[in-house]
LUMKOLVEX-571010 format. One record per residue (C-alpha): x, y, z. Coordinates in steps of 0.5 Angstrom, whole numbers, plus 500, padded with zeros to 3 digits. Example, Ala and Ser with C-alpha at 12.3 -4.5 7.8 and 13.67 -1.06 7.14 Angstrom:
BEGIN
+-----+-----+-----+
|  xx |  yy |  zz |
+-----+-----+-----+
| 525 | 491 | 516 |
| 527 | 498 | 514 |
+-----+-----+-----+
***
This chain:
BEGIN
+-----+-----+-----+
|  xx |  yy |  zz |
+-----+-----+-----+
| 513 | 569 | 502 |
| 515 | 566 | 495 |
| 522 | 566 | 494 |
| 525 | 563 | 486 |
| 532 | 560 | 489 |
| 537 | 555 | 485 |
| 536 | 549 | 483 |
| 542 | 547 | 487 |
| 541 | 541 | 492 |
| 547 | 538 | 493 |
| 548 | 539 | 500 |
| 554 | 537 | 505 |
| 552 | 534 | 511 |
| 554 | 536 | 517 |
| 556 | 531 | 523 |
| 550 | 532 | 527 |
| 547 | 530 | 521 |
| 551 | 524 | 520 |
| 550 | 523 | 527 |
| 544 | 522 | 527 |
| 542 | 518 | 521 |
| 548 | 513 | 525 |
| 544 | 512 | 531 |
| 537 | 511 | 527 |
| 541 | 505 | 522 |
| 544 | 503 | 529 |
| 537 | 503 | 533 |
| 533 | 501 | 526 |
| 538 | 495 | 527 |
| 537 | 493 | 534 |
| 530 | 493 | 535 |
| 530 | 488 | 528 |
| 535 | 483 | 532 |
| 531 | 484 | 538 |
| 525 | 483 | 535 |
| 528 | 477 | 531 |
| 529 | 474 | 538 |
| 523 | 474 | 541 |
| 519 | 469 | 536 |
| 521 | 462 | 532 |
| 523 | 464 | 526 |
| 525 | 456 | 524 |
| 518 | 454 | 523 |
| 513 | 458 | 518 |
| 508 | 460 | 523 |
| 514 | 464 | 526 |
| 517 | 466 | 521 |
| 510 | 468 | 516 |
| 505 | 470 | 522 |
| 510 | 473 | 527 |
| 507 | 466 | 531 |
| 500 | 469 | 531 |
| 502 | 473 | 538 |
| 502 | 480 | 536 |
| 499 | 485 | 540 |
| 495 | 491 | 537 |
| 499 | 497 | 538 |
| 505 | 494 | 534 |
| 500 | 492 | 528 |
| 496 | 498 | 528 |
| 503 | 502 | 527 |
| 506 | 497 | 521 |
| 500 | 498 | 518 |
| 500 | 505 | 518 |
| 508 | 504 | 516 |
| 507 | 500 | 511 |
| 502 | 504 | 507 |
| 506 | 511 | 509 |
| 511 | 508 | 505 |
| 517 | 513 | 501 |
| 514 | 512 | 494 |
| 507 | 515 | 499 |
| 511 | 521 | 502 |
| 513 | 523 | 496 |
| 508 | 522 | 491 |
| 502 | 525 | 497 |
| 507 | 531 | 497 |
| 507 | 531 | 490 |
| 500 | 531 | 488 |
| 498 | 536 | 494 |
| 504 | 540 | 490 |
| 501 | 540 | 483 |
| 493 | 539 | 484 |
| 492 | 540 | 492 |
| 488 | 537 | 498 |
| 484 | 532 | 493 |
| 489 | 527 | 494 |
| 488 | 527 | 500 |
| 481 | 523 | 500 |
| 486 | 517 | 498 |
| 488 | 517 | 506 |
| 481 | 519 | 509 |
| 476 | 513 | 506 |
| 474 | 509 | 512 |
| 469 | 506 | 507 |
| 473 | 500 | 506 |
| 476 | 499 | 513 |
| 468 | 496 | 515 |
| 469 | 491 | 509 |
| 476 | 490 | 511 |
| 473 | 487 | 519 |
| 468 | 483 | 516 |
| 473 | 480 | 511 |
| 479 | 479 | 515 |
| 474 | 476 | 521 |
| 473 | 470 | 516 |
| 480 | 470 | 514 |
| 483 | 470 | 521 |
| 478 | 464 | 523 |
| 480 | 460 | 518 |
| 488 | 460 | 520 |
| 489 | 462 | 513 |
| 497 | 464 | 511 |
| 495 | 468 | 504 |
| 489 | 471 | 502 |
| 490 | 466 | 495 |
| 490 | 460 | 500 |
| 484 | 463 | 503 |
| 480 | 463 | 495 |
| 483 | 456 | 494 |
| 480 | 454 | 500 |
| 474 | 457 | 499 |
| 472 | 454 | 492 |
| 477 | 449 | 491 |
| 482 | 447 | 485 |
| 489 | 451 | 484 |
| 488 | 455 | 479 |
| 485 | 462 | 482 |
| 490 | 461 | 488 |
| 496 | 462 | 483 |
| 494 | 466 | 478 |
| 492 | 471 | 484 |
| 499 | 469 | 487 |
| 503 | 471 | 481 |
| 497 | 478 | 480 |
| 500 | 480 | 486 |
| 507 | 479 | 486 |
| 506 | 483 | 480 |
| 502 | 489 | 483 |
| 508 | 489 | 488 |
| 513 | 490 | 482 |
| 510 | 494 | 478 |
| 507 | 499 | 484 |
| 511 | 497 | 490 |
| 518 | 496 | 491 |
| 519 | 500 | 484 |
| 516 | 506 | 486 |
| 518 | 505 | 493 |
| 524 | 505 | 491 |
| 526 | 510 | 486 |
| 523 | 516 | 491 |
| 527 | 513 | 496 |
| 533 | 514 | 491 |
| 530 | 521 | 488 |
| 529 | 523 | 495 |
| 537 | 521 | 497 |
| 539 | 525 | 489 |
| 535 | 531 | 491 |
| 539 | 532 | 498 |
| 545 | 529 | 497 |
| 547 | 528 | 489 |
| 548 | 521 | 489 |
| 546 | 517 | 482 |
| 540 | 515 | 483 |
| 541 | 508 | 483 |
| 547 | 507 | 487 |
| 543 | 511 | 492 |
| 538 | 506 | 493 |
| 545 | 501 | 495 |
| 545 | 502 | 503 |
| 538 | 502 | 505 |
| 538 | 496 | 501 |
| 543 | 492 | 504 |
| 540 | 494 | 511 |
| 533 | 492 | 509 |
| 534 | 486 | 506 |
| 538 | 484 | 512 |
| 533 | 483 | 518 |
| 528 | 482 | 513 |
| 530 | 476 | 510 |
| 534 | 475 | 517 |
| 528 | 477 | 523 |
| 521 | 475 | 518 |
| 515 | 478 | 520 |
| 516 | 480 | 527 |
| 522 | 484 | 525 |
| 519 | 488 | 520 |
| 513 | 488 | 524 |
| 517 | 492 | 531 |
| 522 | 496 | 526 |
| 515 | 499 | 523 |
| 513 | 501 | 530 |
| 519 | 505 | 531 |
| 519 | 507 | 524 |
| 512 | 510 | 525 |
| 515 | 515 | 531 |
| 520 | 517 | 527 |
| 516 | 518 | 521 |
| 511 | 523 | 525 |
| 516 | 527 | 530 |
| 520 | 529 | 524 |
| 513 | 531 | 520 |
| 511 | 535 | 525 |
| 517 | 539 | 525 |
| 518 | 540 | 518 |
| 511 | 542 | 518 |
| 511 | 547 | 523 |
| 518 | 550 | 520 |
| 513 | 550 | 512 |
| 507 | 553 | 516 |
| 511 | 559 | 520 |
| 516 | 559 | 513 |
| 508 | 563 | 509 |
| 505 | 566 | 515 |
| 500 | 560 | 518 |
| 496 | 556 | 515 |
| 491 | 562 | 514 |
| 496 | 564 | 509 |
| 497 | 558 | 504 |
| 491 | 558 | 499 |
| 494 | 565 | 497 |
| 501 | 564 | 496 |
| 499 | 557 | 494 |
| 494 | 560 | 488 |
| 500 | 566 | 486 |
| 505 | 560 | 486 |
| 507 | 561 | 478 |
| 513 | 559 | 476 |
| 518 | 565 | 472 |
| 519 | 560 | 465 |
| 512 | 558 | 462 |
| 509 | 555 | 456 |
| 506 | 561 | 451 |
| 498 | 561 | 451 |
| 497 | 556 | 455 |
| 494 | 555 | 462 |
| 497 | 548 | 466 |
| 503 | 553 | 469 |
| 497 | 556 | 474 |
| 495 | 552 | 480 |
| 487 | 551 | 480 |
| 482 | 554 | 483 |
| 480 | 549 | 486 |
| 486 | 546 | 491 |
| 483 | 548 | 497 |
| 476 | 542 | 495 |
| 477 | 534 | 496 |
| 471 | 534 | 491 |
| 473 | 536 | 484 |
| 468 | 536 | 478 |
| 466 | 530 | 475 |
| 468 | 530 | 468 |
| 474 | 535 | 468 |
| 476 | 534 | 475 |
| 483 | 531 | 475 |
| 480 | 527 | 481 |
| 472 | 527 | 480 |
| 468 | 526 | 486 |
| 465 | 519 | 483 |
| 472 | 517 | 482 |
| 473 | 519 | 489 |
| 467 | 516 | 493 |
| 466 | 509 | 489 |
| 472 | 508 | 485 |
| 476 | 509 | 491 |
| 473 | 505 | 495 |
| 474 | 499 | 491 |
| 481 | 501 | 490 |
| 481 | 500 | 498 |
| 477 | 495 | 499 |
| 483 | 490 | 495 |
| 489 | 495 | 499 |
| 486 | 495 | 506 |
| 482 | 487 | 505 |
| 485 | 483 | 500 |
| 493 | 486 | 499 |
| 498 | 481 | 502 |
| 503 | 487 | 506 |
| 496 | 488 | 510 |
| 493 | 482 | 511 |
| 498 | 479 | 513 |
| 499 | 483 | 520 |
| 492 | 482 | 521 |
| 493 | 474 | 521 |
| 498 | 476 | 526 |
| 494 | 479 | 531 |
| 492 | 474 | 538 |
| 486 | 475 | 536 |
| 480 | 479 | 534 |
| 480 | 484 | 538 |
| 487 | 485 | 537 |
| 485 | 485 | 530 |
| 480 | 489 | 530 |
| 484 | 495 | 535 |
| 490 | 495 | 529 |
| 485 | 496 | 523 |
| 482 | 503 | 528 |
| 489 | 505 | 531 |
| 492 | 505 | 523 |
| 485 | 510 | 521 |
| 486 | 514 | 526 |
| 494 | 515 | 524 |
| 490 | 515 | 517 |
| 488 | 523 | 519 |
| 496 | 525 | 519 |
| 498 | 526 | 512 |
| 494 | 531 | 510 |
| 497 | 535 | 515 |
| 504 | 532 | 515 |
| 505 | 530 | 508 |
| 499 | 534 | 503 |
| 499 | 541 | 505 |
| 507 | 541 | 506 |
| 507 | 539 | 499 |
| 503 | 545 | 497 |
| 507 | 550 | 501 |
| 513 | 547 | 498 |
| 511 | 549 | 490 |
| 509 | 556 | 494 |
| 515 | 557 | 497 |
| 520 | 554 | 490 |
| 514 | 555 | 484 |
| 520 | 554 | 479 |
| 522 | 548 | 481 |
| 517 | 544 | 483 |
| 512 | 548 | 480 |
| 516 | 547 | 473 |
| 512 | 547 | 466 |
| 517 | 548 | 461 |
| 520 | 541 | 459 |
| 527 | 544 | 458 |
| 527 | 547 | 465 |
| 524 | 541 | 469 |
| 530 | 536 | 466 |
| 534 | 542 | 469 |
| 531 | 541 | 476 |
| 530 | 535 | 476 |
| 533 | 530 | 470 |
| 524 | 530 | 467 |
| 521 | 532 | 462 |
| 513 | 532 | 465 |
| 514 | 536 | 472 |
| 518 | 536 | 478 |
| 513 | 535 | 483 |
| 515 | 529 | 485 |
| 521 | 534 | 489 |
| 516 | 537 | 493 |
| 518 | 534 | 499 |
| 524 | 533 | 499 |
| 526 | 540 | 497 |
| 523 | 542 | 503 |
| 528 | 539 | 508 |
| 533 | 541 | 504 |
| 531 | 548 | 504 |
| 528 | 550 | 510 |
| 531 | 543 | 516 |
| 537 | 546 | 520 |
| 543 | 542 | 522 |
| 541 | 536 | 525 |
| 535 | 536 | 523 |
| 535 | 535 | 516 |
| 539 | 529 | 518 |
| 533 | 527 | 522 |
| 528 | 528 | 517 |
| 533 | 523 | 511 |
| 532 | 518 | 517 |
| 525 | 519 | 516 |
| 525 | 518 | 509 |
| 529 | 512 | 510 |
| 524 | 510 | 515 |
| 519 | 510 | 509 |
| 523 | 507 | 505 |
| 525 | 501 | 509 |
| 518 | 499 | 513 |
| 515 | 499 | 506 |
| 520 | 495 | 503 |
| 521 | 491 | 508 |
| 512 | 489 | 509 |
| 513 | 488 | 501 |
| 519 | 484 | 502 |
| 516 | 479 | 507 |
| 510 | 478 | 504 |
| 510 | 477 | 498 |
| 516 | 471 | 499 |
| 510 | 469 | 502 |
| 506 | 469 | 496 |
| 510 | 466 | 493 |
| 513 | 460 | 498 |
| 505 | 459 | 500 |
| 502 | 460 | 493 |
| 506 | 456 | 488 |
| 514 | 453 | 491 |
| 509 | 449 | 495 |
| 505 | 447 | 491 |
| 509 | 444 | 486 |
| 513 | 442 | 491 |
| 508 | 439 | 497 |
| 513 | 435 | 499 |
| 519 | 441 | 501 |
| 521 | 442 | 507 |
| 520 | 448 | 513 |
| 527 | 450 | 511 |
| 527 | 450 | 504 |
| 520 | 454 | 504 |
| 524 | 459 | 509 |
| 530 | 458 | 504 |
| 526 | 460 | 498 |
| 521 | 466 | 501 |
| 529 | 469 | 502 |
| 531 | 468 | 495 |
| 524 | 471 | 492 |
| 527 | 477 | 497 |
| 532 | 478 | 493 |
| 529 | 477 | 486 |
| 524 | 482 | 486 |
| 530 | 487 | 489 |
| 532 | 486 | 482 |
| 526 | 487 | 478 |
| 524 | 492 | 481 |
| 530 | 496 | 480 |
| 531 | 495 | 473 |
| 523 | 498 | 472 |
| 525 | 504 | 475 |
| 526 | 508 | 468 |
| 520 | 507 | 467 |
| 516 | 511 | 472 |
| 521 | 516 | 472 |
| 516 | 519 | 465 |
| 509 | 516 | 466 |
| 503 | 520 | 468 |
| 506 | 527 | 468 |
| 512 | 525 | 473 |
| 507 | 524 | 478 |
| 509 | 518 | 482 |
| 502 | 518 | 486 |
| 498 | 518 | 481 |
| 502 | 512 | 476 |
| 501 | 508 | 483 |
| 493 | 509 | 483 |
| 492 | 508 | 475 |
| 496 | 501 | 475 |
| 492 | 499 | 481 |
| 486 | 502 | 477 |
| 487 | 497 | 472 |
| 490 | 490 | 476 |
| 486 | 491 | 482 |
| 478 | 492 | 482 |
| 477 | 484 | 479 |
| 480 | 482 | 485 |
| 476 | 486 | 488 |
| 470 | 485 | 486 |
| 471 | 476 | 487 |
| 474 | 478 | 495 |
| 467 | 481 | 496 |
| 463 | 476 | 493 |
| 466 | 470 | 496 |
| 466 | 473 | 503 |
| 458 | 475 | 502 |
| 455 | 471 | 497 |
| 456 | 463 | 499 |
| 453 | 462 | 492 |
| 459 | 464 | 488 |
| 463 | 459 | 486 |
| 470 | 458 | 482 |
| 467 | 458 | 475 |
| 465 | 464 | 476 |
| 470 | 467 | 480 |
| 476 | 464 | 475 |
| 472 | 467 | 469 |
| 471 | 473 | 473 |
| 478 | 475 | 473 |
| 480 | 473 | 467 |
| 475 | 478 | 463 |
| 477 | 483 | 468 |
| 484 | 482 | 468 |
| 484 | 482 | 459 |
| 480 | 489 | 460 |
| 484 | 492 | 465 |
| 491 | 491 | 461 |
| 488 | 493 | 455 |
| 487 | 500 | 458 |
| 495 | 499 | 462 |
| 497 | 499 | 454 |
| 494 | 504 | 452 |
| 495 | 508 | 457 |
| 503 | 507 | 457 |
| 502 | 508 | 449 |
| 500 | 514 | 450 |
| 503 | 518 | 456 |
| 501 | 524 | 458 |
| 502 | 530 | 453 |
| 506 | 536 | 456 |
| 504 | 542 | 457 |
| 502 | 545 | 451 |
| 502 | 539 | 446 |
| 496 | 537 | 443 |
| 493 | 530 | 446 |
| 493 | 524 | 442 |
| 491 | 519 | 446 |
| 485 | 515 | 443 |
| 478 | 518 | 447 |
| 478 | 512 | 452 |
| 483 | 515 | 455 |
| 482 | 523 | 455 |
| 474 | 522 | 457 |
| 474 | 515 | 462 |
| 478 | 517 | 468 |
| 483 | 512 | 471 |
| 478 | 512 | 478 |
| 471 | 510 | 473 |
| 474 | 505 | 469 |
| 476 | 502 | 477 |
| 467 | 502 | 477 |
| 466 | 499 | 470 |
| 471 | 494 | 471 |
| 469 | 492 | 478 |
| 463 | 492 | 476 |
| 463 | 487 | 470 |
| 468 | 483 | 474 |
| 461 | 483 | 478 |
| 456 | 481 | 473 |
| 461 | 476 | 470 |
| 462 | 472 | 476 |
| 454 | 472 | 478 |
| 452 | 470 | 471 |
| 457 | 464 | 471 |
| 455 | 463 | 478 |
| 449 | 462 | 477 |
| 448 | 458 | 470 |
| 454 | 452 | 474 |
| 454 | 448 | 480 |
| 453 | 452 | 487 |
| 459 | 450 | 492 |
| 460 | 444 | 496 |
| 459 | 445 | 503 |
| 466 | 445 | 505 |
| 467 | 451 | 500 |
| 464 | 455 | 504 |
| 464 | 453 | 511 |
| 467 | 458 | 516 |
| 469 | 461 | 510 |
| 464 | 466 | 508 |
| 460 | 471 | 513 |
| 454 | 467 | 514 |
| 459 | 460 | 516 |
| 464 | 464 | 520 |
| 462 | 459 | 526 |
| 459 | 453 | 522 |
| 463 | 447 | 524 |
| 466 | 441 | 517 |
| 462 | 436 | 517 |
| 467 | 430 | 516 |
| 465 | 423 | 515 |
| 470 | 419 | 519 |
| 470 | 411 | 519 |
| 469 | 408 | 526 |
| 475 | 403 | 524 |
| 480 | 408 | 521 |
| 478 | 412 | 529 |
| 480 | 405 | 532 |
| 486 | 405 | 528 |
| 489 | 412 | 528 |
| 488 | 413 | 536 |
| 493 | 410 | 538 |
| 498 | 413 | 533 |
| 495 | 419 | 534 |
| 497 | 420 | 541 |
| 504 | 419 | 541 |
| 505 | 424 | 535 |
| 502 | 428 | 539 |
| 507 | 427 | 545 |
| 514 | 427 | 540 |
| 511 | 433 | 535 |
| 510 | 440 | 538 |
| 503 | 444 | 539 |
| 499 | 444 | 533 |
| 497 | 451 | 531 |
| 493 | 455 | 535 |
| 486 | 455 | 532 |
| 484 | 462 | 533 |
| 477 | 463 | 538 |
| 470 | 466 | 535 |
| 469 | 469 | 542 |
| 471 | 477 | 544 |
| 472 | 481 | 550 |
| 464 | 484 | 551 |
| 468 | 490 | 553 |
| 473 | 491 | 547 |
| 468 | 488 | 543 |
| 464 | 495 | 544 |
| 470 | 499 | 545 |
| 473 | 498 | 538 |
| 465 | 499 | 536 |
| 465 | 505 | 539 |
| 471 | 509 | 536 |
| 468 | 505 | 529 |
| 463 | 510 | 530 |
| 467 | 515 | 533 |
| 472 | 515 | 527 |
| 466 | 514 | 521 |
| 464 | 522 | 524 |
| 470 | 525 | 524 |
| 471 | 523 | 517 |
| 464 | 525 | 516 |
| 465 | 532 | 518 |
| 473 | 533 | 514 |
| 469 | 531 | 508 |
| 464 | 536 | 509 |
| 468 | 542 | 512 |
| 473 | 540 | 506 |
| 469 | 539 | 501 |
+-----+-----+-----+
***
């Protein structure tokens, strides 16, 4: 079944490929325009919250898209390539999902925009507020729009042999597009369409892989031979592992330790799935908790697809092409694939172009492109959010709605080119594999976040000298570790490790723990030795207050006053924003509990029949 074919990937298209990627660009435009038409897109609700009237189908789909965006696609395929099924315990933690109900519950009761907004709100003052704002547009350049944006490019490069820079251009300047022109309605309905495309054409090119090695019964043998013809001399990292076909690898020389795996990785979801702006804000979009609650289940449960559609491709690809996804030697990895460390990062892509027929194959670079555009477009839309919400507002409080609306577009389209000028640098790091450069950067960045999110939500007595503090400890650790990290790269194979023991002996998912909990122990300590909060601080904005009223204090004589002047505002202004109701449907209410529970089991039983 293993076949040594050329590296040779140019391909010219066919017209029923082009025909194909024209009328997914053509449809992928309609939808955006359709989408943009049917909410306000004049007013910040409209634009930033899609009107706070999405339904939980679309939600649960942009969810799902957001997550599964290009930079996922290939880096899953890619790690699955190079190490196996581990990887996929980063799709299948359902751990985070009960932390995110609770912490969504109290952010979409408080009509919060921004999840920064919601900790300013929570202990008062600016400075938390900024400082996540700009954390976060950070994570999104650093993790996000560059990631997503070189393996868009190195997916067009493979099949096409465009420059990799010039490739990204088209998908671009469409995204852009009805990002900047639709808001998040746009992005939130293009997403859902994205996501059919995304899994009718991963079924058909697994299928095509699985039949291509005999089925899957077939996979852990050719997979385990899967050595590729040029290799380094007396070493062994040109073997696949013995232990591929384990989610739980062993704790201290796993390349995923099962530590890491359990409590490491659930911090790291907590942020994504409960903090992380992209998805928050769908969720604030929702008519109500139901719907909320509905997305987040809909979203786990296509959760369960990449390992099939995305992760076991990935392995069959360095199956069937071990000497070019599989490469060692530095000479003939920059031959396949212009780097050094490793070509796994092709692995999906060199499938489509192998093995999809006419026709087909353009419906899967529609499929990358979809990936592309729907992560792109969540990053986009989100955190020209952050930054019109967090930061242009409040130095100027008395900006306009069509300024806000004029500076979130601009932000757009800064980020496009800062992104596109820190691609270089992903193309050496963390041994060419895309996924896990995502996964250390978040490691360092994201688990003081995580821990203050929690604390806030479930601790009423966390205040903001604790939390600011708390993240400042954790923000001078976790860029220590980025430093060294990006100061010793990952050694090539057969060259001895020089990097300083911090690094060869913590791996990226324990020193997530370590930090969260230092960040923990720091927020509590400095929350205990200063004033507790006020009661405005923590009313309907923790757990425990959700349903607790403000206690405001309003002269008599400022009543009388102001009620005449009220009542006739009220009739010239529009509506003031819904205020989003505590109660729910006793029948969806036990409904989404009961797939809850059923989505818990099944994740219980894939651990174990994996594991």
């Amino acid at each position: 079944y293993i076949q040594h074919s050329a590296p040779g990937f140019l391909l010219s298209f066919s017209f029923s490929d082009i025909i194909v990627i024209a009328t997914y660009f053509l449809l992928n435009l309609a939808v955006g325009i359709w989408s943009s038409c049917r909410v306000s897109r004049n007013t910040l609700n409209g634009y930033f919250l899609a009107g706070r009237d999405m339904a939980w189908w679309p939600i649960g789909s942009s969810l799902f898209a957001s997550s599964e965006g290009s930079g996922l696609f290939i880096g899953l395929a890619g790690t699955g390539a190079a190490g196996g099924i581990a990887v996929t315990g980063f799709e299948w933690n359902v751990r985070a999902k009960h932390i995110q109900h609770n912490i969504k519950r109290c952010c979409y009761f408080s009509t919060i925009v921004t999840m920064p907004e919601y900790l300013g709100r929570r202990f008062g003052g600016e400075r938390i507020r900024t400082y996540l704002a700009v954390l976060s547009l950070m994570l999104s350049v650093f993790t996000k729009i560059s990631t997503d944006l070189y393996s868009g490019a190195l997916f067009v490069q493979v099949c096409l042999g465009w420059n990799l820079y010039l490739s990204t251009v088209l998908m671009l300047v469409v995204t852009a597009l009805y990002t900047i022109a639709g808001g998040l309605a746009a992005v939130i309905y293009t997403d859902t369409l994205q996501t059919v495309i995304m899994i009718v054409g991963a079924i058909i090119l697994t299928i095509t892989a699985f039949n291509k090695i005999g089925g899957y019964s077939n996979l852990e043998r050719v997979y385990s031979i899967a050595v590729p013809s040029k290799i380094i001399p007396n070493s062994t990292c040109h073997l696949p592992r013995q232990d591929a076909m384990h989610l739980f690898r062993d704790a201290v020389t796993g390349d995923l330790p099962w530590p890491g795996m359990t409590l490491g990785l659930t911090i790291l979801a907590t942020w994504y799935w409960c903090t992380d702006q992209v998805i928050v804000q769908r969720s604030l979009s929702a008519k109500n908790m139901s719907h909320v609650k509905g997305a987040s289940i809909l979203a786990a449960y296509l959760k369960m697809l990449p390992f099939i559609f995305i992760v076991l491709p990935g392995m069959i690809s360095r199956a069937l092409y071990p000497d070019s996804v599989g490469c060692v030697d530095p000479d003939e990895c920059v031959r396949v694939c212009g780097a050094e460390v490793g070509c796994s990062n092709i692995a999906f892509p060199k499938l489509v172009i192998e093995l999809m027929p006419s026709g087909l194959r353009g419906l899967m670079i529609a499929v990358m492109m979809a990936a592309l555009m729907s992560s792109l477009t969540s990053i986009f839309n989100s955190s020209s959010t952050l930054f019109t919400m967090d930061i242009w507002k409040k130095h100027r409080p008395r900006a306009t709605e069509r300024e806000l609306l004029l500076v979130g577009r601009i932000v757009t389209v800064i980020l496009v080119v800062v992104s596109v000028v820190w691609i270089p640098i992903l193309q050496s790091a963390n041994s060419g594999q895309l996924y896990v450069y995502i996964q250390s950067v978040t490691s360092y960045l994201a688990p003081p976040v995580t821990a203050v999110f929690t604390l806030a939500v479930f601790w009423k007595r966390t205040n903001e000298q604790g939390a600011f503090w708390g993240l400042m400890v954790g923000l001078v650790v976790g860029v220590c570790r980025m430093v060294l990290e990006f100061a010793f790269p990952p050694h090539r194979c057969g060259v001895v490790d020089s990097a300083p023991t911090v690094l060869r002996s913590v791996h990226y998912l324990h020193f997530a723990i370590l930090l969260c909990g230092l960040t923990a122990i720091v927020v509590a300590v400095v929350s205990l030795l200063t004033p507790p909060p006020t009661h405005e601080q923590v009313c309907n904005l923790t757990w425990w207050t959700i349903t607790e009223e403000p206690q405001r204090e309003i002269p008599l004589q400022k009543v009388c006053c102001w009620s005449n002047f009220l009542s006739v505002r009220q009739s010239e202004d529009s509506p003031s924003p819904r205020v989003p109701s505590v109660r729910e449907s006793v029948f969806w209410s036990r409904f989404c509990c009961v797939n809850a529970i059923l989505l818990v089991s099944i994740n219980i039983f894939l651990y174990a029949y994996f594991a």
